[in-house]
N, C-alpha and C positions, 0 to 999 in steps of 0.2 A: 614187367610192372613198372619198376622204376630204372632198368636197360635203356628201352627204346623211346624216345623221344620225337614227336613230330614236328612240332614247334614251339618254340618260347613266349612265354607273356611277359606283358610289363610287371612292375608289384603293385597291389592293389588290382588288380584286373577283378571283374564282376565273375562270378561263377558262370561255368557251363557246365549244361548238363547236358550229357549224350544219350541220345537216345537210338533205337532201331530206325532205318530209312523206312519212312511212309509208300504209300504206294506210288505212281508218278501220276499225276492229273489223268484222268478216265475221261474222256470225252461222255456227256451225256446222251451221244445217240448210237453210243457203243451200249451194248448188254451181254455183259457179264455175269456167269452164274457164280454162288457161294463158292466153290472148286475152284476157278481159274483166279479167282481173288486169294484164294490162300495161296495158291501155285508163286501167282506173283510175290507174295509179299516173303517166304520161305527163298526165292531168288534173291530178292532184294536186300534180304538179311544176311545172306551168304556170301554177298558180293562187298558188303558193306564190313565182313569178316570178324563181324561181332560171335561169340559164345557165352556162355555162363556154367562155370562150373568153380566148386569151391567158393561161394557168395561172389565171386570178385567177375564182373562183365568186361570180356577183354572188345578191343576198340577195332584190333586188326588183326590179319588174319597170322602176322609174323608170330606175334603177342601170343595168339590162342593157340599155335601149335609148340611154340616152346615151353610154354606151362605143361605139356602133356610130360615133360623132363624131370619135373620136379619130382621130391620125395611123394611117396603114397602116403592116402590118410592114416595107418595104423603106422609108417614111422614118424607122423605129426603128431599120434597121441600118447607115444613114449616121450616125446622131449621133455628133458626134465624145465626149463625154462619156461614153455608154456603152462605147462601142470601144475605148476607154482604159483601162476596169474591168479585171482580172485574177483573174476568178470564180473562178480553181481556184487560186489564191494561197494559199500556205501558213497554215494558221492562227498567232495570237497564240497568246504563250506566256500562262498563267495567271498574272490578275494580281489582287493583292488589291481589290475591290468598291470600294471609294472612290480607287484611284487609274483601273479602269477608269470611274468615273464622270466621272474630269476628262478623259482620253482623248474619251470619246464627248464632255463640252462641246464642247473645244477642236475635235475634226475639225466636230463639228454648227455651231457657231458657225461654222467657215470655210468649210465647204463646203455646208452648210442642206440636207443629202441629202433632208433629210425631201418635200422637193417638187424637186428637182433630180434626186434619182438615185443622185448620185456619193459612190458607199457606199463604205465600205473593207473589204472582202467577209474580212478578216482576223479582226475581231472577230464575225464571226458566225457561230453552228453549221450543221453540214449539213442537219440537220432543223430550220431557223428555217424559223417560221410567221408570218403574220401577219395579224388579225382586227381588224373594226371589224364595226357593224351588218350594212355594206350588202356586204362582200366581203371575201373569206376566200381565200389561196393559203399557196402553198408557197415553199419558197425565197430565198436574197435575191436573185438576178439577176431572177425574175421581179418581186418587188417593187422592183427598183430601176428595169427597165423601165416598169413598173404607171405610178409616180408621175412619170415623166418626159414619157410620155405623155400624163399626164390634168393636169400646170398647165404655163400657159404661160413656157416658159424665159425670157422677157425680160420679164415680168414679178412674177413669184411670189417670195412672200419666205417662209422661215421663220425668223423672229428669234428666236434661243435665250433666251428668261430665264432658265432655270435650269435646273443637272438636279441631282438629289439622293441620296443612298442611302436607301429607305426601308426596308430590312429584307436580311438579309442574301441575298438573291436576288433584290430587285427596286430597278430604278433609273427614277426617274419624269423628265422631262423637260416644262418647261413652254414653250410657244410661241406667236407670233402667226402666224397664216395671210394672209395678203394676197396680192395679185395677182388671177389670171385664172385659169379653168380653160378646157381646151380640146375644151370641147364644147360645144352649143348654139350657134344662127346668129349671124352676124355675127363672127365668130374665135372667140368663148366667152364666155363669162358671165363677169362681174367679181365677185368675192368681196371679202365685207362685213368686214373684217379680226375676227378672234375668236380665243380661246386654243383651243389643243390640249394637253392633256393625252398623252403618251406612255410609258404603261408597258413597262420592258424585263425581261422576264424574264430570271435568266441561270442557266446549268445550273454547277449547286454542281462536279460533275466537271472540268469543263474549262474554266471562267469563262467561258467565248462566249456571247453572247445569244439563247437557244434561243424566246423567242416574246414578239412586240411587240403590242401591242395599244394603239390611240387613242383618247382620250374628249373630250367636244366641252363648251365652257362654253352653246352656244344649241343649242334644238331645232331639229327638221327644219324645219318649216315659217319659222322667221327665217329663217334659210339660206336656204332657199329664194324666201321671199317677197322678199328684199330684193336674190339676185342678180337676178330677174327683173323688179323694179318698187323700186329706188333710191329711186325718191322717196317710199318710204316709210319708209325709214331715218330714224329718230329721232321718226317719229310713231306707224305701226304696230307697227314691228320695232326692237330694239335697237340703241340707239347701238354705232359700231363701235370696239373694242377700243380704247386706248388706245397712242400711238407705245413704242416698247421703247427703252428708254437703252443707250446703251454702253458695253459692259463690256471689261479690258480680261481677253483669257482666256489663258493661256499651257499648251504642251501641256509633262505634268508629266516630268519628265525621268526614264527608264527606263537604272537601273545595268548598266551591261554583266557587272555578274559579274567583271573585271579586273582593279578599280581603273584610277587614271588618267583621261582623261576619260570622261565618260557621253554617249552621244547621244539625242537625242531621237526620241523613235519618228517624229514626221513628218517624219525626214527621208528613211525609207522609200518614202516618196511626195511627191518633191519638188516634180513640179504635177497636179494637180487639185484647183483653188479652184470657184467656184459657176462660173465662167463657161468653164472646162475652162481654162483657160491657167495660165501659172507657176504655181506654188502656193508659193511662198516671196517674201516680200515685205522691204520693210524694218518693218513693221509685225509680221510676226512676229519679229524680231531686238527689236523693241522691249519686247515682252512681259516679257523678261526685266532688263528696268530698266537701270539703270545699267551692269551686268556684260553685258548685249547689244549696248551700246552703243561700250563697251571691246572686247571681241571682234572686234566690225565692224572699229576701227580697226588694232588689231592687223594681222587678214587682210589690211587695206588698204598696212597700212603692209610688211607680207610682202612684195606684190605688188612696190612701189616697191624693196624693199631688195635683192629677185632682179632686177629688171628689169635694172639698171645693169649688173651684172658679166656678166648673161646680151648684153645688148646688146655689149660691151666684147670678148666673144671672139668675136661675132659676125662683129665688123668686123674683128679679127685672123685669123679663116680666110679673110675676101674678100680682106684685104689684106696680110697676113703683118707686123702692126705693131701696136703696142697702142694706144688712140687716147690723143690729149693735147688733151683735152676745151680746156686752160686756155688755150694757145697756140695752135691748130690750128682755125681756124672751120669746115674740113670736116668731120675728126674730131666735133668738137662735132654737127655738125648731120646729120652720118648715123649718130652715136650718138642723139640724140633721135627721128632718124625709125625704128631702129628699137624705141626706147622707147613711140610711138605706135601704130606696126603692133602691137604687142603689148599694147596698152593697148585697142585696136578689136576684137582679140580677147578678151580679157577680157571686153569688155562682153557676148558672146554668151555665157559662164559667169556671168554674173549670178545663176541659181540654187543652181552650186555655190559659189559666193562666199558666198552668205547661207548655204546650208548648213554650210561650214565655219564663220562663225561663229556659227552657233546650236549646232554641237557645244563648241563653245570656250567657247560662257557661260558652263556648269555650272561647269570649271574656272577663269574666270576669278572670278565669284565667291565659291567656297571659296577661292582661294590669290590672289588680291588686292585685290577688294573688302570679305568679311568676315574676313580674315585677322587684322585687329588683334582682332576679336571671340572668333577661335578662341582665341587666344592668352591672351586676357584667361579665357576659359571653361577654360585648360590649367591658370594660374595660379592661379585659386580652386581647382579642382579639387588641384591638390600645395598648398594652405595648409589 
């Protein structure tokens, strides 16, 4: 699907769309019956090494036989990362083209759907398509199934280097490919790390990204040459792509329309990272710098300032007496145990812990980290 390549496009290139080979010009003083017309056209598809199976129509004949390699449908409907998907999930509201371009970084960078899967089926139209050489479908569940199928989950990386706005309906996305694919003997074939090129198209109506399309920086035959005979990497075939640095990406914060605080769109989907587990880290609280940082402590410090009073009538409904933490070593110490049971719970909200302070940054932020600066901007402003 996304292995074998035949040729490269420029960016911006106009859509193709593949179709089955027609029949070849019939002479009209030839007669042919119904029969020999199918005959034909059943050759002509066959040669042309088209299939369809799985939604996904493969383009040649390499493409259709290596897909027979892949997992079967009943180990695609244990995956816990697709079963997680929520396909019929309501769409995103329309968003201006360079803030949907930092949305698609920041989920692409955290979750690398490009070869995992784990799409966020919100931002994409009902009629997304999506086209490379070798295969051509419909849909995003079956493209998110397609590509979870064909690389190997414990190995496969898609490193974001950039996505961009190139014109006011298309966002391009650059990427490194590594890992494994899971097809051919021995678990799959290991891939030669190389960039991908990903155009998004997006429909001007509704902002949702109506048709993706991949372009490849090496021909088919590197690809090919070099998953199959390694040792030829950097004599015959091209040396492989070079490692991607780390960036730090943060997802751009979406105004509720309210005022007051703003939360961030991922907190919509609080886990599904590359490995299907939490999706909220302290890594994404960090994104947001110093005001991520302050938030965290805040919520933390939240926790500690309820605990005490919430422990404190605790022990007054077991006991009918309020404790006297200062004199009282019981009190003291069956006020702290239940300071602990409640702190052991806690740790099982560890998601919405980081979520409440990734909604808090925004405001912490505007009203206390750039506050002097508002202020200083209020002042020029009245002189």
């Amino acid at each position: 699907m996304l292995l074998l390549n035949q040729k490269q496009y420029p960016a911006g290139h106009a859509r193709r769309h593949f179709g089955t080979r027609g029949l070849q010009a019939i002479s009209t003083k030839q007669e042919m019956d119904v029969a020999t017309i199918e005959e034909e056209e059943d050759v002509a598809t066959a040669d042309e090494g088209n299939s369809e199976t799985d939604g996904a129509e493969y383009k040649n004949a390499a493409t259709s036989v290596l897909s027979n390699f892949m997992q079967k449908e009943e180990e695609e409907l244990l995956n816990p990362i697709l079963s997680a998907i929520d396909f019929d999930a309501t769409k995103a509201a329309k968003l201006p083209i360079e803030t949907l371009a930092a949305v698609l970084d920041y989920e692409l960078y955290t979750k690398e759907w490009f070869v995992t899967g784990n799409v966020n089926p919100t931002y994409f139209s009902d009629a997304f398509e999506f086209q490379d050489p070798d295969v051509k479908l419909s849909g995003i569940e079956d493209y998110a199934r397609g590509v979870n199928k064909l690389f190997d989950q414990a190995t496969s990386r898609a490193e974001i280097i950039s996505t961009e706005v190139i014109d006011d309906e298309t966002i391009t996305v650059t990427w490194r490919l590594s890992g494994k694919v899971s097809i051919g003997p021995g678990g799959g074939l290991t891939i030669k790390p190389y960039l991908v090129y990903t155009d998004f198209t997006i429909d001007r109506d509704t902002g949702l990204v109506l048709f993706q399309e991949d372009r490849f920086d090496l021909p088919q035959w590197d690809i090919l040459l070099s998953a199959l005979f390694p040792f030829l990497i950097g004599k015959v075939t091209s040396d492989p792509a070079p490692p991607v640095e780390e960036r730090d990406v943060a997802m751009p914060t979406l105004d509720g329309g309210g005022g007051g605080l703003s939360f961030p769109a991922g907190l919509t989907n609080l886990f599904g990272t590359k490995d299907g587990a939490g999706g909220l880290s302290m890594a994404d609280v960090k994104t947001f710098g110093i005001a991520g940082t302050v938030a965290y402590i805040l919520t933390e410090l939240a926790f500690w300032a309820v605990a005490f009073p919430v422990a404190s009538a605790a022990l007054y409904q077991s006991t009918g007496h309020w404790p006297d933490v200062i004199n009282d070593s019981t009190d003291r110490g069956t006020v702290l145990g239940f300071i602990f049971a409640g702190a052991n719970i806690a740790r099982l909200l560890v998601p919405v812990r980081l979520g409440a302070a990734l909604a808090l940054a925004p405001w912490v932020d505007d009203n206390i980290i750039n506050r002097g600066e508002q202020n200083q901007e209020s002042l020029e402003d009245v002189i």
